[in-house]
C-alpha positions in Angstrom: -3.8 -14.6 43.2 -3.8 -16.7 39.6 -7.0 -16.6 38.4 -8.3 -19.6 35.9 -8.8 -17.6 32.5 -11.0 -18.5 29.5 -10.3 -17.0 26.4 -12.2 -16.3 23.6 -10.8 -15.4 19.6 -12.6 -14.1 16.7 -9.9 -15.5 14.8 -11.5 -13.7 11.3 -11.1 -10.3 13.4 -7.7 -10.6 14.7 -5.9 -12.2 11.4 -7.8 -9.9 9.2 -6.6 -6.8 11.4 -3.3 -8.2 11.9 -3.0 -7.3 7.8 -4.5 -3.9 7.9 -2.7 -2.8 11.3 1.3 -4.2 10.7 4.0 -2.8 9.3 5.8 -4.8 6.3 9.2 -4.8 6.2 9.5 -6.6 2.8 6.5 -6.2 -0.4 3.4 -7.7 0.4 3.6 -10.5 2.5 1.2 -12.7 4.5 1.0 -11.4 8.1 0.9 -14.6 10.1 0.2 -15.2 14.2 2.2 -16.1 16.4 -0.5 -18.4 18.3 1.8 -19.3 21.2 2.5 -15.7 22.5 -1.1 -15.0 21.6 -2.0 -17.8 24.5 1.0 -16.3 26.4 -0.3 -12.6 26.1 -3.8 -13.6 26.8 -2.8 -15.5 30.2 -0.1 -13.3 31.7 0.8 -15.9 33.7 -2.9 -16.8 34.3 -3.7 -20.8 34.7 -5.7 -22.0 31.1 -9.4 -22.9 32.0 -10.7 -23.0 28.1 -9.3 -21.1 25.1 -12.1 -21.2 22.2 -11.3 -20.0 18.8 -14.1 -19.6 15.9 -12.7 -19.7 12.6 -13.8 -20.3 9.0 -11.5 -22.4 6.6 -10.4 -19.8 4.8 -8.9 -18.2 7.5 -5.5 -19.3 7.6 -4.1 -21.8 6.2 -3.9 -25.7 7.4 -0.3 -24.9 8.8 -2.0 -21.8 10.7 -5.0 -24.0 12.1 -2.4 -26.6 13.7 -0.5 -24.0 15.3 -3.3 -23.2 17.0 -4.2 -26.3 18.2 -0.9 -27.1 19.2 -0.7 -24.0 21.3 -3.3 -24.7 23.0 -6.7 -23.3 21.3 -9.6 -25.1 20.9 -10.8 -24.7 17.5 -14.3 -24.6 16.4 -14.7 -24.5 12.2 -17.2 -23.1 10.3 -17.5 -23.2 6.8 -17.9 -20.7 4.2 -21.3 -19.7 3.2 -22.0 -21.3 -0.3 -24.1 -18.4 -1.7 -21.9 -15.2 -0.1 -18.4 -17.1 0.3 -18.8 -15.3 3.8 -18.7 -16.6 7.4 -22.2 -17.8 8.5 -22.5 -17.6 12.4 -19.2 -16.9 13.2 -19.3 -14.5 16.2 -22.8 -16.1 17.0 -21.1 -18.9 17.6 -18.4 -17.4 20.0 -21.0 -15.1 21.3 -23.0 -18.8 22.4 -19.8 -20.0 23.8 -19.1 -17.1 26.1 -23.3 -17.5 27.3 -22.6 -21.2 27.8 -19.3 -20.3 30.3 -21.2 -17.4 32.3 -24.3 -19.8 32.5 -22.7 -23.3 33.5 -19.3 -22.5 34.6 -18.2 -18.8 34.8 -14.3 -18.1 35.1 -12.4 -16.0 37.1 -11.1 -14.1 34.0 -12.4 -13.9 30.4 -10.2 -12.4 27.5 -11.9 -12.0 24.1 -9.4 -11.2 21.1 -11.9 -9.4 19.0 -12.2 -5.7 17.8 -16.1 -6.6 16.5 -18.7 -4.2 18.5 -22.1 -4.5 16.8 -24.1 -4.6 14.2 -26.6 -2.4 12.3 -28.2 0.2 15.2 -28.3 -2.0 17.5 -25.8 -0.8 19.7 -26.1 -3.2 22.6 -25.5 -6.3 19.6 -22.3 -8.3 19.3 -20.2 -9.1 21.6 -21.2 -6.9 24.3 -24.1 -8.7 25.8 -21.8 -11.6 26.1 -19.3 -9.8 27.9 -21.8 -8.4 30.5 -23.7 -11.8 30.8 -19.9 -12.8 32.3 -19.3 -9.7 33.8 -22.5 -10.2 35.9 -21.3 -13.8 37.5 -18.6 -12.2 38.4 -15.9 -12.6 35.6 -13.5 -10.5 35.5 -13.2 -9.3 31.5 -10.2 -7.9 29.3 -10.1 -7.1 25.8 -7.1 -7.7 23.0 -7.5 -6.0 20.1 -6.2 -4.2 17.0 -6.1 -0.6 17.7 -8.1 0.4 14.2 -10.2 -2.1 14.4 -11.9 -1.9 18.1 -15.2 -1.0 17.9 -15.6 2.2 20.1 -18.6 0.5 21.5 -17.4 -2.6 22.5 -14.4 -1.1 24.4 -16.4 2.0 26.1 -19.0 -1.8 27.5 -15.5 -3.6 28.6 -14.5 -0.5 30.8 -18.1 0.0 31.6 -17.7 -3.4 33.5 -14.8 -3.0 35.0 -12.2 -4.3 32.7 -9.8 -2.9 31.1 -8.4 -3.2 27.0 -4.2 -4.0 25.9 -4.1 -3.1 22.1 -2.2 -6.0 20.0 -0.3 -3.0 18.3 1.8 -2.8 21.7 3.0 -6.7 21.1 3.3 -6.8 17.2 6.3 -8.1 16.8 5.9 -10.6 19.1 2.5 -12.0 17.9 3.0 -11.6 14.3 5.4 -12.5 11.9 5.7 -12.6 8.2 4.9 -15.5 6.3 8.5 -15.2 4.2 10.4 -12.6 6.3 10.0 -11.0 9.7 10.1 -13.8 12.7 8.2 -13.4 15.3 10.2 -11.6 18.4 10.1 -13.2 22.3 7.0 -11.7 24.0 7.7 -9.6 26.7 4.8 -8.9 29.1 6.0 -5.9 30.2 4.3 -3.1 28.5 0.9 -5.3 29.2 -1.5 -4.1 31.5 -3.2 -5.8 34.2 -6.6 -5.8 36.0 -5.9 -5.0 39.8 -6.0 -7.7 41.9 -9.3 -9.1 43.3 -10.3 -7.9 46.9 
């Protein structure tokens, strides 16, 4: 059975881990993604309903953003805030679009790339009411993350419903690449892991 996937991207969490959780093979390069095996990863063979991606500007680069598009990701932009220089609403705003999908359309499958958990001692915050909002209509949910940079929490609330977590780390060198070095390798789908099929 193909089920009709959404897919939702902290895109600050995933390119900001990508830097702390890659090897470099030359001195201090840019880690960049490889957005078109990150939609191929996140699918598994899967047919696209929506693939949403949060971002601030300085995420990235111009290049980086069109990449994205052009694979296939719907990009949302937020800008920098001018006092802090920081993202303002940025998982708020994913957060909102994963409410809007459970609410008005749910899909079979949800994958959120995202390591974030919560916030301050809340510890049903973030992501993970989002996730169980879908989870309750009956979406099936996976997570894709950075291994050092999943939240404990968020992954013990994705098994908690039923899903089930494939660390980036596994597809490195298929999703990355560096900006002056390293290309990116073909993905290979092998080594990811799949929710069972539904009854």
């Amino acid at each position: 059975m193909y089920l009709s996937t959404s897919i939702f991207v902290d895109l600050s969490n995933i390119f900001y881990g990508a830097q702390d959780s890659v090897p470099r093979l030359s001195s201090l390069p840019i880690i960049r993604l490889k957005y078109d095996n990150l939609m191929k990863l996140a699918l598994a063979g899967h047919p696209l309903d929506q693939a949403v991606v949060v971002t601030t500007e300085r995420v990235g680069n111009v290049a980086a953003l069109d990449a994205a598009e052009k694979a296939g990701f719907h990009l949302l932009r937020s800008e920098p805030g001018a006092f802090t220089g920081r993202k303002q609403n940025v998982d708020e705003r994913l957060q909102l679009e994963m409410y809007k999908a459970a609410a008005m359309r749910p899909p079979a499958q949800a994958v959120l790339l995202t390591g974030d958990g919560h916030r301050g001692r809340d510890a049903d915050g973030g992501f993970i009411p989002a996730l169980r909002a879908l989870a309750t209509q009956g979406t099936r949910v996976e997570l894709l993350a950075w291994r050092r940079c999943c939240s404990a929490a968020l992954e013990a609330a994705v098994l908690e419903v039923g899903g089930i977590v494939n660390y980036l780390d596994t597809f490195l060198s298929a999703v990355t690449f560096e900006q002056a070095g390293r290309r990116a390798e073909p993905l290979n789908l092998r080594r990811r892991r799949h929710l069972p099929e539904a009854a």
